[in-house]
SELUMLO-613582 format. One record per atom (N, C-alpha, C, O): residue in one letter; z, y, x. Coordinates in steps of 0.1 Angstrom, whole numbers, padded with zeros to 4 digits, always signed. Each point is the difference from the previous one (the first is absolute). Layout:
<sites>
aZYX ...
</sites>
This chain:
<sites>
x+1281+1608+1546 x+0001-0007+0012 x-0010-0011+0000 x+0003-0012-0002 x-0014+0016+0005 x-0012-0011-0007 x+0002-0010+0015 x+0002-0011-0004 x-0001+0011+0017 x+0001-0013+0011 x+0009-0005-0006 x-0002-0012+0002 x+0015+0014-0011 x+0005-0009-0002 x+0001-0007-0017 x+0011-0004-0005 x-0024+0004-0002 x-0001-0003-0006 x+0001-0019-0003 x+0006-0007-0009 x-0010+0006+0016 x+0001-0018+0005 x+0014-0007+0000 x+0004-0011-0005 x+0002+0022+0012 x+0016-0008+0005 x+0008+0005-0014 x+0006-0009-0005 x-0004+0022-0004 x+0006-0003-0008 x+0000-0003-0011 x+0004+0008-0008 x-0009-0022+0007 x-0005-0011-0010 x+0013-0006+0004 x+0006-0005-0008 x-0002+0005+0020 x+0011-0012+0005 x+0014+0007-0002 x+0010-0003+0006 x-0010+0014-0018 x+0010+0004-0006 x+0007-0008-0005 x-0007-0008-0005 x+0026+0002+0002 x+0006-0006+0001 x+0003-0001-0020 x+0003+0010-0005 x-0004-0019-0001 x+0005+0005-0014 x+0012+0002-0002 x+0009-0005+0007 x-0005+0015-0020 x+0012+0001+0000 x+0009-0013-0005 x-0004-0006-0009 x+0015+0003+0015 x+0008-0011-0006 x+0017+0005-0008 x+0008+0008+0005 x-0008-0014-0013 x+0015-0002-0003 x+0015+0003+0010 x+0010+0007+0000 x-0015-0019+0010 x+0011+0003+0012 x-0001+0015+0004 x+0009+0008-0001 x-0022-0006+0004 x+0000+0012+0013 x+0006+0010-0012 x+0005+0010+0005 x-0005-0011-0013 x+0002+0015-0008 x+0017+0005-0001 x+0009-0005-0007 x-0008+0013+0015 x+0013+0006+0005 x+0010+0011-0015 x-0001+0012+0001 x+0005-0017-0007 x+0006+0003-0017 x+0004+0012-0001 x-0004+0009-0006 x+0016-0010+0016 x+0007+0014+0000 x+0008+0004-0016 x+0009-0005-0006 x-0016+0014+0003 x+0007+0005-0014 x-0005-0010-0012 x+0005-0001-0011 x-0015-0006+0017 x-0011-0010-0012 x+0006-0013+0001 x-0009-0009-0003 x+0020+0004+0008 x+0005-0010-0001 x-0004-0015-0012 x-0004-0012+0001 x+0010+0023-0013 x+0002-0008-0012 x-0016-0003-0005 x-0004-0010-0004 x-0003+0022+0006 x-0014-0004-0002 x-0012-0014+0007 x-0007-0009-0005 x+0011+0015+0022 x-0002-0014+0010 x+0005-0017-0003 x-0003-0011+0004 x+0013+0015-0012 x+0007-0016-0001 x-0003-0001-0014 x-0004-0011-0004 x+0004+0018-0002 x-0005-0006-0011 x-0021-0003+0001 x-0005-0005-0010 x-0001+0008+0017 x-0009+0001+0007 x-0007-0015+0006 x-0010-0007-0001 x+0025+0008+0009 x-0004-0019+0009 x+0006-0008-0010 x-0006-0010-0001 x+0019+0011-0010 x-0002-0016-0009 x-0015+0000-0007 x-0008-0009-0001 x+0006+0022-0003 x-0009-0003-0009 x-0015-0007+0005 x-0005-0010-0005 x+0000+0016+0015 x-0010-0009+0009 x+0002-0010+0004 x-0010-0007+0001 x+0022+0000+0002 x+0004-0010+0006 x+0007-0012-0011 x+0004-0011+0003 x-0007+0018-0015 x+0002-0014-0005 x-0013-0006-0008 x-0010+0008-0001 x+0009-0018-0002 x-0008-0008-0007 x+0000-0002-0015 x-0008-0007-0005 x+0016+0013+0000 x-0001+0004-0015 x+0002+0011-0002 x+0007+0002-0010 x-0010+0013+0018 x+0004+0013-0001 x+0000+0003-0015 x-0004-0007-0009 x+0009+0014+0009 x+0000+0008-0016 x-0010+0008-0003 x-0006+0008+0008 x+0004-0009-0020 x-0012+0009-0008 x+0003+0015-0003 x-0009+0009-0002 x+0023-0008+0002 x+0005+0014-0005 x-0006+0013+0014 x+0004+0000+0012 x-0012+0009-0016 x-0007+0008+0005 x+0012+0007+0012 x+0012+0001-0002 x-0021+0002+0018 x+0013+0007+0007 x-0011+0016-0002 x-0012-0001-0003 x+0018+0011+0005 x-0005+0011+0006 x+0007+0008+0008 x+0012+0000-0004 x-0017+0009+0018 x+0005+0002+0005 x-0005+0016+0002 x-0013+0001+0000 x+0020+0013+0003 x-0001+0007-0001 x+0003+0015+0013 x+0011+0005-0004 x-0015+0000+0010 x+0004+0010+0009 x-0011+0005+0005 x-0011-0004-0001 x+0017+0019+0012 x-0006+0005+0003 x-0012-0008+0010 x+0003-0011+0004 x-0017+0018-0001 x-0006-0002+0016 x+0009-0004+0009 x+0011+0006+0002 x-0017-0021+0005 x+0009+0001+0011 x+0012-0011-0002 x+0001-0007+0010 x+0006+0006-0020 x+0007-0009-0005 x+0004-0018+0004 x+0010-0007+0002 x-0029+0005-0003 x+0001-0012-0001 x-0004-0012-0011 x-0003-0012+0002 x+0003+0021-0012 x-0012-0004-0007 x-0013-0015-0001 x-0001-0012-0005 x-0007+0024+0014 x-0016-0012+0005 x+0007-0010+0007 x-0004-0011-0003 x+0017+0012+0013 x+0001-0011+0008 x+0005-0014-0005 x-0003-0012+0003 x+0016+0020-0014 x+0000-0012-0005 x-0010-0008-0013 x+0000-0012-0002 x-0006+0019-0002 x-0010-0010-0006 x-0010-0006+0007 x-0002-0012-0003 x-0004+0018+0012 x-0007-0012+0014 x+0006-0011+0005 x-0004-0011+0001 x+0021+0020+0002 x+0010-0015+0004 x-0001-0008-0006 x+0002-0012+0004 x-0007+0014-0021 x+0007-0011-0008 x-0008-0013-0003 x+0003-0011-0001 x-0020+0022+0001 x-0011-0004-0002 x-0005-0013+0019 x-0005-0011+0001 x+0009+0018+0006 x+0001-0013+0011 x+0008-0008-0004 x-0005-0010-0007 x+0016+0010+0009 x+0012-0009-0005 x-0009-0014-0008 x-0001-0012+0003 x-0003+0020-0015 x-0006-0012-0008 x-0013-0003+0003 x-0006-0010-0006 x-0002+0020+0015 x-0009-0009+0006 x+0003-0012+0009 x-0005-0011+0001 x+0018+0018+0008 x+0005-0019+0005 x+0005-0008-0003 x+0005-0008+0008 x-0006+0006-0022 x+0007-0009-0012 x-0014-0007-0001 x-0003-0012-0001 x-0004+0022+0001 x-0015-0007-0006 x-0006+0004-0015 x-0010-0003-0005 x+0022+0012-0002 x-0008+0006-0010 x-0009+0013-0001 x-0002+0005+0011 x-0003-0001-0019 x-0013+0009+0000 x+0008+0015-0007 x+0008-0003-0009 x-0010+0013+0011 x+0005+0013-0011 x-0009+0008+0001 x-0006+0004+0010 x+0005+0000-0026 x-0007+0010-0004 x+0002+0013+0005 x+0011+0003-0004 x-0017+0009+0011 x+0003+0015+0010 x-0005+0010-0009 x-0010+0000-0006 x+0019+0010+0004 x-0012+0015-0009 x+0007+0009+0005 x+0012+0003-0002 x-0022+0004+0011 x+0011+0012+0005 x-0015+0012-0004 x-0012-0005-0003 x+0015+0016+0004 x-0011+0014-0002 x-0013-0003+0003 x-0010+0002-0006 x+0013-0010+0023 x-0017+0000+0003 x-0009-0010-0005 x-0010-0001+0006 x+0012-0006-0017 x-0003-0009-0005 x-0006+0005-0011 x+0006-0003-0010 x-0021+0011+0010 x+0000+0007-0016 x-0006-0012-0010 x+0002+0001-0013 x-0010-0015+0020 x-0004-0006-0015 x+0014-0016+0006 x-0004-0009+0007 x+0014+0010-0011 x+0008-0011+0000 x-0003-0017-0006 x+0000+0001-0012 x-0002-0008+0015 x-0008-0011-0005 x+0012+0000-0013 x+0009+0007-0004 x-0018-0024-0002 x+0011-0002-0011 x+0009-0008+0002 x-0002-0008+0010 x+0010+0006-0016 x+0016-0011+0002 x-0007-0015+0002 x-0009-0006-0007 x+0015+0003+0016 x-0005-0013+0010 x+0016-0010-0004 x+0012+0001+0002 x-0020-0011-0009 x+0017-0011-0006 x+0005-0005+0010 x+0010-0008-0001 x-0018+0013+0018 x+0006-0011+0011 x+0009+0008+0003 x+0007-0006+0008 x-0002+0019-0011 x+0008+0007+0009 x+0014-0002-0001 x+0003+0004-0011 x+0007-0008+0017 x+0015+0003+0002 x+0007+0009-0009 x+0006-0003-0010 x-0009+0015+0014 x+0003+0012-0005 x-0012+0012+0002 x-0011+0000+0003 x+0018+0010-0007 x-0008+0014+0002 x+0003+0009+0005 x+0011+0004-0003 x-0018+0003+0013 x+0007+0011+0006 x-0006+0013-0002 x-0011+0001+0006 x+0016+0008-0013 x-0003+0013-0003 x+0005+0012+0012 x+0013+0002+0001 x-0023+0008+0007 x+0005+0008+0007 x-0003+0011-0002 x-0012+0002-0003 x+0021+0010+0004 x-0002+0013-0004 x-0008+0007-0012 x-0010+0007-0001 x+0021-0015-0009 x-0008-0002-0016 x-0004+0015-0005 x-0010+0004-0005 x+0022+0004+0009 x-0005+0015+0001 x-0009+0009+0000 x+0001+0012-0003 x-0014-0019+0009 x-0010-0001+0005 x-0011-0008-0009 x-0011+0001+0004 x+0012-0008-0011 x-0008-0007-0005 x-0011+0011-0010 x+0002+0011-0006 x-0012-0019+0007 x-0013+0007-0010 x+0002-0003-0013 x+0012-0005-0001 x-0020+0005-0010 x+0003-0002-0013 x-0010-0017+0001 x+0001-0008-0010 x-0009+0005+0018 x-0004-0012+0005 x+0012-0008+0000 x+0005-0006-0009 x-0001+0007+0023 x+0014-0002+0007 x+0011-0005-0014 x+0003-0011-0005 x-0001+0019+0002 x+0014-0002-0007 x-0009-0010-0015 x+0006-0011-0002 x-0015+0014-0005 x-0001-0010-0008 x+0001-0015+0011 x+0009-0007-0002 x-0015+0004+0010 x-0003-0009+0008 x+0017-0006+0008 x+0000-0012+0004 x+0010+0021-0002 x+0015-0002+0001 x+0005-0005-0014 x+0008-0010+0001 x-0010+0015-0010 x+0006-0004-0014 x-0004-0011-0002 x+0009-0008-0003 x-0026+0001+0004 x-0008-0011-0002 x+0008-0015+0012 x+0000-0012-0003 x+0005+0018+0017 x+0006-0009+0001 x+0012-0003-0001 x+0004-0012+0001 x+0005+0024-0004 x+0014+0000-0004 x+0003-0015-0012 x+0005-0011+0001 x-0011+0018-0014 x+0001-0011-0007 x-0005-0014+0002 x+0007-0009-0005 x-0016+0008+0011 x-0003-0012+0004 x+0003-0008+0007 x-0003-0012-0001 x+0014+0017+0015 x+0006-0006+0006 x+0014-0005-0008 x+0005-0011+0003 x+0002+0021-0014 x+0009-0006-0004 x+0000-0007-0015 x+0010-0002-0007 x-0026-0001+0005 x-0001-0009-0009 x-0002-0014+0011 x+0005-0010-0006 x-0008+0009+0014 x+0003-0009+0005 x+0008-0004+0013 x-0001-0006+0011 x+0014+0014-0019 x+0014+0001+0012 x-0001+0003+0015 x+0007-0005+0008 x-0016+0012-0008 x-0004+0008+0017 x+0008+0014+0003 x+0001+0011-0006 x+0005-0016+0016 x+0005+0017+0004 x-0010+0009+0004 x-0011-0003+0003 x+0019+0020-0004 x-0005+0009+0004 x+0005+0007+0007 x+0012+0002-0004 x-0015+0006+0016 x+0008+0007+0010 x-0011+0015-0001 x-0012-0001+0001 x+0018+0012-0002 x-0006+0013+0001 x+0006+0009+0004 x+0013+0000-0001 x-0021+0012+0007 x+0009+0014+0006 x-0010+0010-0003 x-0012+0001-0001 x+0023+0007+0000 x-0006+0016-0006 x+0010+0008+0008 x+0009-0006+0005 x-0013+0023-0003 x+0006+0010+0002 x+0013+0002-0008 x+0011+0002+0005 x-0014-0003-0016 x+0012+0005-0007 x+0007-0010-0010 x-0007-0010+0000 x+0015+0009-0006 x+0006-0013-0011 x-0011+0003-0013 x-0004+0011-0005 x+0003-0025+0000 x-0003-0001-0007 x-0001+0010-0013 x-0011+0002-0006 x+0022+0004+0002 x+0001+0011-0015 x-0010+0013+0006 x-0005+0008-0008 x+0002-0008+0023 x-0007+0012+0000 x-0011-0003+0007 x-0004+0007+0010 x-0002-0019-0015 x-0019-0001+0008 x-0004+0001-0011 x+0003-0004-0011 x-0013+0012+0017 x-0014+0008-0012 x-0011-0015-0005 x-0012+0001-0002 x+0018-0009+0001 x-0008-0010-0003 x-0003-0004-0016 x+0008+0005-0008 x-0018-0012+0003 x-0003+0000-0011 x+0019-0006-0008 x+0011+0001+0007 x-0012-0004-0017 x+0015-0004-0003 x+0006-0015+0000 x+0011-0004+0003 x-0023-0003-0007 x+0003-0015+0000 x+0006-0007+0011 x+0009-0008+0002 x-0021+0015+0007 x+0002-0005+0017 x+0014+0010+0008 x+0001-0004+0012 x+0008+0013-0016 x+0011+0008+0003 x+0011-0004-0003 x+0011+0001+0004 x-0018-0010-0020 x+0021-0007-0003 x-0001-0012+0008 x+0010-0004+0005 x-0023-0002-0003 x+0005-0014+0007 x+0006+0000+0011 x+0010-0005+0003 x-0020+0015+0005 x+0012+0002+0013 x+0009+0002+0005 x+0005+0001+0012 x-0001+0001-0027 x+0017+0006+0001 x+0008-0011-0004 x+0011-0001+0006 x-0016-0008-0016 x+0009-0008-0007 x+0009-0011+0009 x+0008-0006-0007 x-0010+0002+0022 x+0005-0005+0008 x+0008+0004+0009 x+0007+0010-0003 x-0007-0015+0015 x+0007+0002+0013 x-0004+0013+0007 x-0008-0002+0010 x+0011+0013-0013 x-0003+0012+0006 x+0010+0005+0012 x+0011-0001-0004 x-0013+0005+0016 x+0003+0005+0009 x-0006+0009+0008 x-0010-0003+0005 x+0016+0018-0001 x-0004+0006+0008 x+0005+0002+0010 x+0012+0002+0002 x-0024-0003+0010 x+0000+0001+0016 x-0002+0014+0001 x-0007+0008-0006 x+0021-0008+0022 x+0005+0010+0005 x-0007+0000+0015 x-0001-0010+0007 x-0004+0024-0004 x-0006+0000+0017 x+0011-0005+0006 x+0012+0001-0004 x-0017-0008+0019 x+0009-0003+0009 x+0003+0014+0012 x-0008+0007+0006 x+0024-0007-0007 x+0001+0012+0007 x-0007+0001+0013 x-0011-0005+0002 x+0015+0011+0006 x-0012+0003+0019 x+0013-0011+0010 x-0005-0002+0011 x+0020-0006-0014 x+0001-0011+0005 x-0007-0015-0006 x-0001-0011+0005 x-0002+0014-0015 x-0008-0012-0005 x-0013+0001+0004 x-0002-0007+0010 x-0009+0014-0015 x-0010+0003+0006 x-0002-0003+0014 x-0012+0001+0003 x+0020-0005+0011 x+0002+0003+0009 x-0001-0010+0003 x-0009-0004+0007 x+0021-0006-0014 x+0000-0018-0003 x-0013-0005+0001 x-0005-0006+0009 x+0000+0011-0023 x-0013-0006-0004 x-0010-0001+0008 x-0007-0010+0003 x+0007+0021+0002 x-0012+0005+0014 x+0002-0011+0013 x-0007-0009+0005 x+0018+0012-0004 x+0007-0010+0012 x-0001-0017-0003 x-0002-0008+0010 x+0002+0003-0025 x+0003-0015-0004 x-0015-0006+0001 x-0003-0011+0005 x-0005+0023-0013 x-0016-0003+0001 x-0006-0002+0015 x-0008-0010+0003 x+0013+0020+0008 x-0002-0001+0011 x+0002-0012+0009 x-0009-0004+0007 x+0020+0000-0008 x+0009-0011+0002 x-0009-0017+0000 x-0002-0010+0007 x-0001+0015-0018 x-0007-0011-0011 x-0016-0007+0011 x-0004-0011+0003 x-0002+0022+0000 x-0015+0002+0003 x+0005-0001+0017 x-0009+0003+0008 x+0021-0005-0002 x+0000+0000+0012 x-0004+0014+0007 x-0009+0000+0009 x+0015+0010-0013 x-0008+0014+0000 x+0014+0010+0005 x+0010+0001-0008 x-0009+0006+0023 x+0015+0004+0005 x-0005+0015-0006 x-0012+0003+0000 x+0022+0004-0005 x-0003+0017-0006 x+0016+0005+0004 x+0011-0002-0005 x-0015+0010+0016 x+0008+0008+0005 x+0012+0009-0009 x+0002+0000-0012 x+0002+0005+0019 x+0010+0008-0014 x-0008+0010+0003 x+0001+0007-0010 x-0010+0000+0020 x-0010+0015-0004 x-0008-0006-0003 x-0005+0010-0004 x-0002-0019+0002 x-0012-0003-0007 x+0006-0002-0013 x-0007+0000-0010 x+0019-0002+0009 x+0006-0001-0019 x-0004+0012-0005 x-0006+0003-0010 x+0015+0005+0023 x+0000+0022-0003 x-0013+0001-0009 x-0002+0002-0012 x-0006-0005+0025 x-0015+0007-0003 x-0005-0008-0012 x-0008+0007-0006 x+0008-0016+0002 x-0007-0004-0013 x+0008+0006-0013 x-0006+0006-0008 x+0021-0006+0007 x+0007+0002-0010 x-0004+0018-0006 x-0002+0005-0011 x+0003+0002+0026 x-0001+0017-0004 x-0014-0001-0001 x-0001+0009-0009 x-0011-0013+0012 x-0014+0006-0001 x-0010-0007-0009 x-0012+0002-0002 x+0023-0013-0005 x-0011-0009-0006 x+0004-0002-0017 x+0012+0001+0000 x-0015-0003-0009 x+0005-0004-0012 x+0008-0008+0001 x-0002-0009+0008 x+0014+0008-0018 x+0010-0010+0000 x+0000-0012-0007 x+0007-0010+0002 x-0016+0012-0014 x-0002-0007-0007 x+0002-0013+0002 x-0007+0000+0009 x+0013-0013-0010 x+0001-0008+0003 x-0013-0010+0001 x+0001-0011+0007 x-0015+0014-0013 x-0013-0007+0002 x-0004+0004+0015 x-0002-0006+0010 x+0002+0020-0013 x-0008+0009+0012 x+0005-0002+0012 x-0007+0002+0009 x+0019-0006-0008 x+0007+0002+0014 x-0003-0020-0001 x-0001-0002+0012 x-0001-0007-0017 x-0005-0018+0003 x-0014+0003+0002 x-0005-0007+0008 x-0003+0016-0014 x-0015-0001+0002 x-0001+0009+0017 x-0009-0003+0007 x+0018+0013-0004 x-0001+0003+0016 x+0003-0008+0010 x-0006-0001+0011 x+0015-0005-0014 x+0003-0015+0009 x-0004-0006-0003 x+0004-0009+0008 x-0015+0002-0021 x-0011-0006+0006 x-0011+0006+0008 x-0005-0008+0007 x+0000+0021-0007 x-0011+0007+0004 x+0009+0001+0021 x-0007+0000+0010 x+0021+0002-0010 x+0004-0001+0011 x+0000-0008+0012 x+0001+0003+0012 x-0004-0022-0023 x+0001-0012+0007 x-0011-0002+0003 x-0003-0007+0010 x-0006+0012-0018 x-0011-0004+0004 x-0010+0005+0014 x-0008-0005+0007 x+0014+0019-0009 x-0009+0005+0011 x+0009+0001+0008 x-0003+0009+0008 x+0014-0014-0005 x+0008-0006+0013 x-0005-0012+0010 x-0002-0002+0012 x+0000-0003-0021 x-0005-0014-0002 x-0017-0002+0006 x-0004-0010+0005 x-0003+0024-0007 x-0015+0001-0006 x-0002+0010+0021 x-0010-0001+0007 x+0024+0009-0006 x-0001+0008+0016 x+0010-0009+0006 x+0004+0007+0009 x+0003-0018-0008 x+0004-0003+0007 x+0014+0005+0006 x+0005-0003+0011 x-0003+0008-0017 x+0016+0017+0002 x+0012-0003-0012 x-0003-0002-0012 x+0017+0002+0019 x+0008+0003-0005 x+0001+0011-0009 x-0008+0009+0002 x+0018-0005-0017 x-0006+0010-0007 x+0015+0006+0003 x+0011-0004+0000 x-0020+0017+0004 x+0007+0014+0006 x-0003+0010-0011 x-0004-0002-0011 x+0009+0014+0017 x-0006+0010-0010 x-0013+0005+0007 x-0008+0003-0009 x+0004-0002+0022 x-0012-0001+0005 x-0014-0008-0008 x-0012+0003+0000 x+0021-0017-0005 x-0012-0005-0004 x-0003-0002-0012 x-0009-0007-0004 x+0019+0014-0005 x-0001+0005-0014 x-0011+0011-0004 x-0009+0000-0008 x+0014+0010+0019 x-0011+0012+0005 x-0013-0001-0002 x-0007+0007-0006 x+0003-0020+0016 x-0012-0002+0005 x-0007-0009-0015 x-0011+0001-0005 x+0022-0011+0001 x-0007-0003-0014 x-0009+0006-0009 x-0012+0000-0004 x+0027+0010+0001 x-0007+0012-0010 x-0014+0009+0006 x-0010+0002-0006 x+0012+0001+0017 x-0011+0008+0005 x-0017-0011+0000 x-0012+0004+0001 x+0016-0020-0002 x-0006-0007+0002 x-0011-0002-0018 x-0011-0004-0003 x+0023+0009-0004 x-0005-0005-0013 x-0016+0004-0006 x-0004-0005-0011 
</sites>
């Protein structure tokens, strides 16, 4: 959708609040003390589930969160093939879709792991599968385990529905219950894919001047 390349920059980050728990309750709350306090704990969290889950959002949540604290965190997710080195300003570290990491990558995860908890820094990470079964070198596979492990559950299609609706809500954005229809049956459910459409939705509402219908979902896509 290259016309709207411009507008979605003014994509919303993910937060703490907006993140709708559902089955991930215990993970979310343990989630907000830990960002929210001022002497967080060093003891490593990781977090675990299928696509879709939730995952990326809460580490972005977390990673704003303490951007509006004012502290700095170290990021290493796949697309990142040369990872800088461990930076002593950082808060913590956030490792995503370790699963995925290169043999770059994962020395360079190991290289901050320890060094964050030589100098009492937390670590927050997610992977596809729990820890005993990532193909990861070995050093870097017990650490992620040796803490706060929890795995995320998809949100069923009443949750998902929420979410669509709370995001919506949020951005001052009205979505019909057939404009719910039509996005939920034709579009990925994933929980990224369906916040990155309603960003791509608001904008070019926004960009034609039109309420969003399924007419003008249509005309998007055909627009892309």
């Amino acid at each position: 959708m290259k016309q709207l390349a411009l507008d979605i920059g003014l994509a919303r980050a993910p937060t703490l609040a907006g993140y709708l728990a559902g089955p991930n309750e215990a993970a979310w709350r343990h989630l907000q003390l830990w960002a929210g306090s001022p002497t967080r704990s060093p003891v490593p969290t990781y977090l675990w589930g299928a696509s879709g889950s939730g995952k990326t959002h809460l580490l972005e949540a977390v990673r704003e969160a303490l951007r509006e604290q004012g502290a700095s965190c170290g990021w290493l997710d796949p697309g990142i093939a040369q990872p800088p080195d461990f930076d002593e300003r950082w808060a913590v570290v956030l490792l995503d879709d370790v699963q995925l990491y290169t043999a770059v990558q994962q020395h360079a995860a190991f290289s901050w792991f320890v060094q964050s908890q030589a100098l009492q820094r937390g670590v927050l990470a997610a992977g596809a599968s729990p820890p005993a079964a990532l193909k990861l070198r070995e050093d870097l596979r017990t650490r992620l385990g040796w803490g706060h492990v929890f795995q995320l559950q998809a949100l069923s299609e009443p949750e998902r529905r929420a979410v669509l609706r709370q995001a919506a809500d949020a951005r001052g954005v009205f979505l019909s219950d057939e404009v719910m229809d039509f996005i939920l049956t034709r579009f990925s459910r994933d929980l990224g894919s369906l916040m990155q459409l309603l960003d791509h939705l608001d904008a070019y509402a926004l960009q034609t001047q039109r309420a969003i219908t399924i007419p003008l979902v249509k005309a998007m896509l055909e627009s892309a």
